[in-house]
C-alpha positions in Angstrom: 99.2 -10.7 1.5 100.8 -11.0 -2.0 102.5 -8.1 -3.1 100.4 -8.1 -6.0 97.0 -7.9 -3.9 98.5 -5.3 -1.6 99.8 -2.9 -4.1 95.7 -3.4 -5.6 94.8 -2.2 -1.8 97.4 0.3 -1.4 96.1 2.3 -4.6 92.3 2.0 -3.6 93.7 3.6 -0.4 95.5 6.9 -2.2 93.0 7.2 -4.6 90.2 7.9 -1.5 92.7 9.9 -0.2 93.3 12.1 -3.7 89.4 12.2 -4.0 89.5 13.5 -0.2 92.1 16.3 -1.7 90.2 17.8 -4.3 87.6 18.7 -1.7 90.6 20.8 0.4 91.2 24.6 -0.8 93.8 24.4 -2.5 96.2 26.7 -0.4 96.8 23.7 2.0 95.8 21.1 -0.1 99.5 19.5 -0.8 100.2 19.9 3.5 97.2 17.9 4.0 98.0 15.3 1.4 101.6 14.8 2.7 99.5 14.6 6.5 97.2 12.4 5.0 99.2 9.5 3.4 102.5 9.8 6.7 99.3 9.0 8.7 98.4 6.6 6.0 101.6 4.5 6.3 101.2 4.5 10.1 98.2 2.9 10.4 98.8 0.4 7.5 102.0 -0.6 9.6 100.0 -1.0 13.0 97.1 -2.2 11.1 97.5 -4.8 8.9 100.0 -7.7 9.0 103.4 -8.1 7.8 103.2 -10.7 4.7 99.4 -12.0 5.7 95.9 -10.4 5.4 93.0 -9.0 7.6 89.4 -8.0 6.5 89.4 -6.2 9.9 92.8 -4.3 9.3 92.2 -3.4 6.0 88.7 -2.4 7.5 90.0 0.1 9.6 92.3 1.3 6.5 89.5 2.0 4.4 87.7 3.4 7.7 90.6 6.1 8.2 90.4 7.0 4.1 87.0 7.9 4.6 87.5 10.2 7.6 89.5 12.6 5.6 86.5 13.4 3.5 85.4 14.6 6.9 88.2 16.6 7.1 88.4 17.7 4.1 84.9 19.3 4.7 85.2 20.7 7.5 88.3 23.0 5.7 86.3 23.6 2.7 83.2 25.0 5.4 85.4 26.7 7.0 87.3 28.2 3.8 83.9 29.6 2.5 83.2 31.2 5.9 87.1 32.5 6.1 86.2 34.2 2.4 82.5 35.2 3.6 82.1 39.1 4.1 79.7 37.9 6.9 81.7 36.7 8.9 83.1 39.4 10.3 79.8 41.4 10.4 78.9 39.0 12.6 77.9 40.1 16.0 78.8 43.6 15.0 77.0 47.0 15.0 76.5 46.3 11.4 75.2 43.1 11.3 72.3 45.0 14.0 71.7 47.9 12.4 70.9 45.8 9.2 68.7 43.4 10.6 66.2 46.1 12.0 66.7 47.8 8.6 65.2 44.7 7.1 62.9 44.2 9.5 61.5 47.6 9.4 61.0 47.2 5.6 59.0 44.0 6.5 57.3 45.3 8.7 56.0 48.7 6.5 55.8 46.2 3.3 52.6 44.4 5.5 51.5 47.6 6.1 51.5 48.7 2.5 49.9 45.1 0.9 47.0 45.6 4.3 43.9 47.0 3.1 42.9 48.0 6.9 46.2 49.3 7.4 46.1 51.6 4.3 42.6 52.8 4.6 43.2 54.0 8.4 46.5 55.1 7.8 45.0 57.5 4.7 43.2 59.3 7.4 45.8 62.1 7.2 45.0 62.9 3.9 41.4 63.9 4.6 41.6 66.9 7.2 38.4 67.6 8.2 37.7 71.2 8.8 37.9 72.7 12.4 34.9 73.1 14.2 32.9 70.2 12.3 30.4 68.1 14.5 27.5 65.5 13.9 24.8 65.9 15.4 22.9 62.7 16.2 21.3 60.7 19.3 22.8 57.4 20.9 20.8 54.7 22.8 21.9 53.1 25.9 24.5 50.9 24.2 25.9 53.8 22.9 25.2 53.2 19.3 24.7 56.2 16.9 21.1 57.0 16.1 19.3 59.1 13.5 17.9 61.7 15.0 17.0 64.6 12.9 13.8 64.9 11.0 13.9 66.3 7.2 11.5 69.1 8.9 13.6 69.5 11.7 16.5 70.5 9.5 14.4 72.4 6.9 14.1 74.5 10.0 17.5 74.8 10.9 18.4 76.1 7.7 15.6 78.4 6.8 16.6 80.6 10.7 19.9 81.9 11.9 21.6 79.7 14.4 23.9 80.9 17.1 26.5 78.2 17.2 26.2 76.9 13.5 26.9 78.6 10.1 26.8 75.8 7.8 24.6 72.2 7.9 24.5 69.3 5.9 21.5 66.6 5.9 21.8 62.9 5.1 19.8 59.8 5.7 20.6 56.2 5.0 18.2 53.5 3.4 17.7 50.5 1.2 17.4 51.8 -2.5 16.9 49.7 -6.0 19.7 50.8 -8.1 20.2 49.9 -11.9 22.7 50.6 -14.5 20.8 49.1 -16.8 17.3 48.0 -17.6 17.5 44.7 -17.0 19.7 44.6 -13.8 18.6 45.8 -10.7 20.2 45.4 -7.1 19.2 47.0 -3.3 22.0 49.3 -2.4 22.8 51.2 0.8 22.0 54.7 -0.3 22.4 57.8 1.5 20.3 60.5 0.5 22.2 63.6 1.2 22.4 67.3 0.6 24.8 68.8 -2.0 27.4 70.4 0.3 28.1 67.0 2.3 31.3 66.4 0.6 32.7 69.9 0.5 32.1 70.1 4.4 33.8 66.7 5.2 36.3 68.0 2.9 36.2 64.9 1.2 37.8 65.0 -2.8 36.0 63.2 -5.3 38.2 61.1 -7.8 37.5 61.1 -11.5 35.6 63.8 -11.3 34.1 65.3 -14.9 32.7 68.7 -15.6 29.0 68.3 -16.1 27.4 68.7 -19.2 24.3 71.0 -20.3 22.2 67.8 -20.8 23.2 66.4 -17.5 22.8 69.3 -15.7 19.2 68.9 -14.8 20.2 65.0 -12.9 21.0 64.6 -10.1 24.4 63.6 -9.2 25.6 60.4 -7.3 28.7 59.5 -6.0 30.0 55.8 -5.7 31.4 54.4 -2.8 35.6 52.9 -3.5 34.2 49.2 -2.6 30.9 49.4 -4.7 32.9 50.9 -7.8 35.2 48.0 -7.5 32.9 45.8 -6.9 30.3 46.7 -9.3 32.1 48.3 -12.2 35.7 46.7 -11.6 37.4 49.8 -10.8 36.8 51.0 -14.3 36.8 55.1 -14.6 35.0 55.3 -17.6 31.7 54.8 -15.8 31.7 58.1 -14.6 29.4 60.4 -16.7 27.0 57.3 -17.1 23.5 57.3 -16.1 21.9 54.9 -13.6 18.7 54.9 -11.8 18.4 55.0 -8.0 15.2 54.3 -6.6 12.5 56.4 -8.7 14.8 59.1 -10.2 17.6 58.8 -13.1 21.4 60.2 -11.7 24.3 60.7 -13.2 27.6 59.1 -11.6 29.6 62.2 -10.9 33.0 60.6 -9.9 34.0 58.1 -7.1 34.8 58.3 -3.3 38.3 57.6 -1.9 39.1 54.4 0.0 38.4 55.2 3.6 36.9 58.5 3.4 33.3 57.7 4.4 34.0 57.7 8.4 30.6 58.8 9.5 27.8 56.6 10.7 25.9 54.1 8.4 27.6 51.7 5.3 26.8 53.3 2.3 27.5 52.0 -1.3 26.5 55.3 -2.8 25.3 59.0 -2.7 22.3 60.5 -4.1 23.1 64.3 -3.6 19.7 66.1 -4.1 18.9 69.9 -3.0 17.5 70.9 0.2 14.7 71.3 -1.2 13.7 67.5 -1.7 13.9 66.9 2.2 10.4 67.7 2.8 9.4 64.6 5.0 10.7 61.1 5.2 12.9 59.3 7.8 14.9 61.0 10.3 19.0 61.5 9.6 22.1 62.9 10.6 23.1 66.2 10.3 27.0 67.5 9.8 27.3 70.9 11.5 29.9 73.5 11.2 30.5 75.7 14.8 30.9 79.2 14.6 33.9 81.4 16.5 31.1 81.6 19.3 30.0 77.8 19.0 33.6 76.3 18.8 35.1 78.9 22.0 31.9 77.9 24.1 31.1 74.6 23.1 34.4 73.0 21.7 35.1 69.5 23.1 35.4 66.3 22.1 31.6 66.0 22.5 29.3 68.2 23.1 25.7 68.3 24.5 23.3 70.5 22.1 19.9 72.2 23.0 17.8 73.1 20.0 14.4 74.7 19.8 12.2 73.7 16.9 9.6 75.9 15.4 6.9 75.2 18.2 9.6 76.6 21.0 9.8 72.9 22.0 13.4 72.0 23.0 15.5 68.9 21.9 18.5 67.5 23.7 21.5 66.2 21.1 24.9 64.7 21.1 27.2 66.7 19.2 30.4 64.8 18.1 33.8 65.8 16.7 34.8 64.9 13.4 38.1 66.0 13.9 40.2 62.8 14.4 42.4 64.9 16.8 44.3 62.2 18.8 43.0 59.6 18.1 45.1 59.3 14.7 47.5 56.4 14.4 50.3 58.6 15.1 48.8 60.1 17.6 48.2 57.1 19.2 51.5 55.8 18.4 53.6 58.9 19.9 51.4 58.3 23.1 52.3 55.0 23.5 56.2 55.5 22.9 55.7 58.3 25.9 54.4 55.6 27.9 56.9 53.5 27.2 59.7 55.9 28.1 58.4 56.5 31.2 58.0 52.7 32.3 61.4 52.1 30.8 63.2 51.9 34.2 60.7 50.2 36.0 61.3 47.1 33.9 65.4 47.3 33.4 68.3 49.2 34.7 69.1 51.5 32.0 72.9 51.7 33.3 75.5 50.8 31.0 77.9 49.7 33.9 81.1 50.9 35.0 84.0 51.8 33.2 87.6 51.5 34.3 89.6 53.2 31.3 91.8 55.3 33.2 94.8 53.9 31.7 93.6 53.9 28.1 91.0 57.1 28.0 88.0 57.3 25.2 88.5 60.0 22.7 85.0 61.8 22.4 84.6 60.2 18.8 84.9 56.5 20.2 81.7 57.7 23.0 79.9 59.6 20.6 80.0 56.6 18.1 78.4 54.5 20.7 75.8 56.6 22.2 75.1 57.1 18.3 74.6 53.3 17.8 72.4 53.6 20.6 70.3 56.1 18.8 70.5 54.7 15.5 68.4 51.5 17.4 66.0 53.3 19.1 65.2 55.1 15.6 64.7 51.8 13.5 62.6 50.3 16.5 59.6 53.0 16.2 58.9 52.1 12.8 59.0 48.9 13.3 56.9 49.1 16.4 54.4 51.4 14.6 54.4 49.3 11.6 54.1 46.3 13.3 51.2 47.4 15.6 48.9 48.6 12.9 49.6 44.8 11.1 48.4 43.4 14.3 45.7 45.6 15.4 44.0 45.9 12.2 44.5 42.2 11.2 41.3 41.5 13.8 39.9 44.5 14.5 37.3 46.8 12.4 38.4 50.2 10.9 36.9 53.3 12.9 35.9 51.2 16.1 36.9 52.6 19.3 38.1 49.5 20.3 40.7 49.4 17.5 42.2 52.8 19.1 42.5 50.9 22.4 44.3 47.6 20.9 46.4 50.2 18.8 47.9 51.7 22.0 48.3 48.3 23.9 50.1 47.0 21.3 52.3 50.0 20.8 53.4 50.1 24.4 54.1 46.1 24.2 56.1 46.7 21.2 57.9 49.8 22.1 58.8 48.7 26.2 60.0 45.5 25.1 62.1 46.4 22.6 63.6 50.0 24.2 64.3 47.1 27.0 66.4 44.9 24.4 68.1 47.9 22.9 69.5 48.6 26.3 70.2 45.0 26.9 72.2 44.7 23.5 73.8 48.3 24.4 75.2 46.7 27.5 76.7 43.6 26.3 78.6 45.8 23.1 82.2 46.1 23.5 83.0 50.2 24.5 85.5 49.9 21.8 84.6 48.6 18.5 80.7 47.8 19.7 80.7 43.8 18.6 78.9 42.2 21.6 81.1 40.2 24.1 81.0 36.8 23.6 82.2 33.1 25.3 80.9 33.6 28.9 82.2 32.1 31.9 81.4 31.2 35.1 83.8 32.4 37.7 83.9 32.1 41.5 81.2 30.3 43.8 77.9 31.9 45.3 79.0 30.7 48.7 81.8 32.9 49.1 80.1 35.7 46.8 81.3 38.1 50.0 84.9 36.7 50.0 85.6 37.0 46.2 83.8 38.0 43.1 81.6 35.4 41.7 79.4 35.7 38.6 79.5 35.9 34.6 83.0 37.1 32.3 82.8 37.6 28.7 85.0 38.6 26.6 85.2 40.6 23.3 86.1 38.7 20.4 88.6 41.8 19.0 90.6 41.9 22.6 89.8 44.9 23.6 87.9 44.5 26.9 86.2 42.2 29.3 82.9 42.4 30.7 82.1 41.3 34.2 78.3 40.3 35.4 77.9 40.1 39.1 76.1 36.8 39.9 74.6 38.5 43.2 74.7 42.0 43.6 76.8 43.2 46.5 77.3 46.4 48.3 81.1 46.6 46.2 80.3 44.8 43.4 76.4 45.8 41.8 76.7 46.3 38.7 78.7 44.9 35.3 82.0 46.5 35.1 84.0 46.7 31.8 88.1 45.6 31.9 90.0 47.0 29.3 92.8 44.9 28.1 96.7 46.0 27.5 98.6 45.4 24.8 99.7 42.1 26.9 96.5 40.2 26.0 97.5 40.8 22.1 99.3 38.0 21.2 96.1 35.9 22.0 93.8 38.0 19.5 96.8 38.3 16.5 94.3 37.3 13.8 91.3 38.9 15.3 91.8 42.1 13.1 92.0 44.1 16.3 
């Protein structure tokens, strides 16, 4: 080769090798460019030949210039993890703790955006009184029935009861409704007495005082869905007029979403005086027990005997309106109790065995890690409540008994499988600085598991302990043990940050 053509190579060759160098940090930039070009010479030397030229030599030249850039990569990825904060959260108690944190908030951000979710959950915010029951009939599937006749309750009300001091009527049927002349649509209506909603406890939103030229109308009350469906969710339609059925009403405010929780869909509420329930399709009745009702016939349901007017007796079903346990929480704390107690049926909740006699814990060091512990166990139940309202109510219907049962399923599923990987994670953390052990080996051979140890060693990352796994549990060996390393093993962990 001409020295003219080789000095024309030799350039192209430093020049990859300076492009190669402005990808290097530039701490050891100048160390690897001095590397770089030494190895350079070398390979030119074995490479290509003295005074001649080889497309296959210079080849392999250009071939090792472009392999720096892959060195040069690898110390700029490696820089930016060096200079990451994350790195050294990584595996840590931290790095755990924030994960569930974020999953948690995931978890109750579903839960906020899920109508199904928020209109069940908003059960707490409507207590019914105690002592409240409907009184209705069921068929043989178990479906709720109308059962009381407008005559029949007319009765009720007009003699003393023993067991109730307060009923309510209501009755649900196809109605016309229009807001205007010239736009009419079938809703549900239920016909109901005015003290419903003051039984069921039940506010009304948007609520105005009524006027002396409204006072003579009777007043309705719209359901959440029909108000946003019909009107758009605009408040300023409350104090309007509106027929329903034969008679003109006023809209007297709007129903919360999800308070309606007795039998039938109803869009809206014509609430007329007892007076009006002379005859017309049976209902259901809301009754209120005395002391003497609720100390004799309190229970979750309750079989009523009633005598009409004639002395002839009916036979009812009397059921609780108190939601009692069956609340999400309820349900919720139920299932974690569950969970609990099948806890050591599925994993040995032992954290191993401890050989620190010649470097002792300080009770800060254990309390920090049963803490940790804890501090898991606490981020889990939200997340496992949060999480198993998303998925119960994602294909299940509000109010169904069903949904109560796939609520607790899913609860114990969520809670027993992750109380089992809290203990898991607790048991592979490093006693010291809690960063889970890492880079296990395989040591020994099943064959001679009764002549030597044989099974799984870790190691922590920090040097501070090592972690041995039994491969067969043995009558002196059955569960992990944890090693705690001198100040001998040091010098192999110098930039560890120990």
């Amino acid at each position: 080769m001409t020295p003219p053509a080789e000095s024309i190579f030799r350039v192209f060759h430093l020049s990859l090798l300076g492009c190669a160098a402005l990808l290097v940090p530039s701490e050891p930039r100048g160390e690897w460019c001095r590397e770089w070009q030494a190895e350079l010479w070398q390979v030119c030397q074995e490479r290509t030949p003295a005074g001649g030229f080889s497309w296959h030599g210079e080849r392999e030249v250009v071939e090792f210039c472009l392999g720096a850039f892959q060195d040069a990569f690898f110390l700029r990825k490696r820089g930016w993890q060096d200079r990451s904060p994350f790195t050294e959260m990584r595996g840590s108690a931290a790095q755990c703790i924030l994960i569930l944190a974020a999953v948690s908030c995931a978890c109750y951000a579903v839960a906020l955006l899920s109508p199904r979710v928020r209109i069940e959950r908003s059960l707490s915010e409507y207590q019914v009184y105690p002592g409240l029951v409907l009184i209705q009939d069921t068929d043989f599937n178990g479906h709720s029935l109308p059962a009381i006749t407008p005559a029949q309750y007319r009765v009720w009300t007009a003699s003393r009861q023993k067991y109730f001091d307060r009923l309510a009527f209501y009755r649900v049927a196809l109605e016309p409704v229009s807001v205007t002349p010239h736009a009419s649509k079938t809703w549900e209506v239920a016909r109901a007495s005015s003290n419903l909603f003051a039984m069921l406890n039940v506010p009304v939103q948007f609520a105005a005082p009524v006027g002396r030229a409204d006072r003579d109308l009777t007043s309705v009350i719209l359901s959440y869905s029909a108000w946003k469906r019909e009107f758009g969710g605009d408040p300023q339609i409350v104090g309007s007029i509106m027929r329903v059925g034969s008679c003109k009403a006023r809209i007297a405010g709007v129903a919360p979403e999800g308070s309606w929780r007795l039998p039938g869909k109803v869009d809206a509420w014509l609430l007329e005086p007892d007076s009006s329930f002379a005859h017309g399709s049976a209902g259901y009745v809301v009754a209120h027990l005395t002391s003497l009702g609720q100390s004799e016939l309190w229970t979750s349901s309750v079989q009523i005997t009633s005598y009409n007017s004639d002395d002839t007796e009916d036979s009812l079903l009397g059921i609780s309106l108190d939601p009692g346990s069956s609340t999400p929480g309820a349900v919720f704390l139920f299932a974690v109790f569950l969970a609990i107690l099948a806890l050591p049926g599925t994993v040995s909740v032992s954290m191993g065995e401890y050989s620190f006699s010649a470097h002792p814990q300080s009770w800060s060091k254990k309390l920090c890690r049963w803490g940790f512990l804890g501090v898991k166990i606490a981020l889990l139940l939200p997340i496992a409540y949060f999480a198993s309202l998303d998925l119960t109510y994602s294909f299940t219907t509000i109010y169904s008994p069903a949904s109560v049962m796939i609520h607790l399923f899913i609860s114990f599923t969520i809670c027993i499988l992750g109380f089992r990987w809290a203990v898991l994670d607790q048991r592979q953390r490093c006693p010291i600085c809690l960063r889970r052990v890492a880079h296990p080996a395989q040591v020994g051979y099943s064959s001679q598991n009764f002549l030597a140890w044989n099974g799984t060693e870790l190691i922590c990352e920090s040097g501070h302990t090592l972690l041995h796994i039994p491969g067969l549990e043995t009558s002196w060996f059955s569960t992990q043990r944890w090693l705690y390393l001198d100040t001998s093993w040091e010098f192999l962990f110098a930039g560890s940050g120990k």
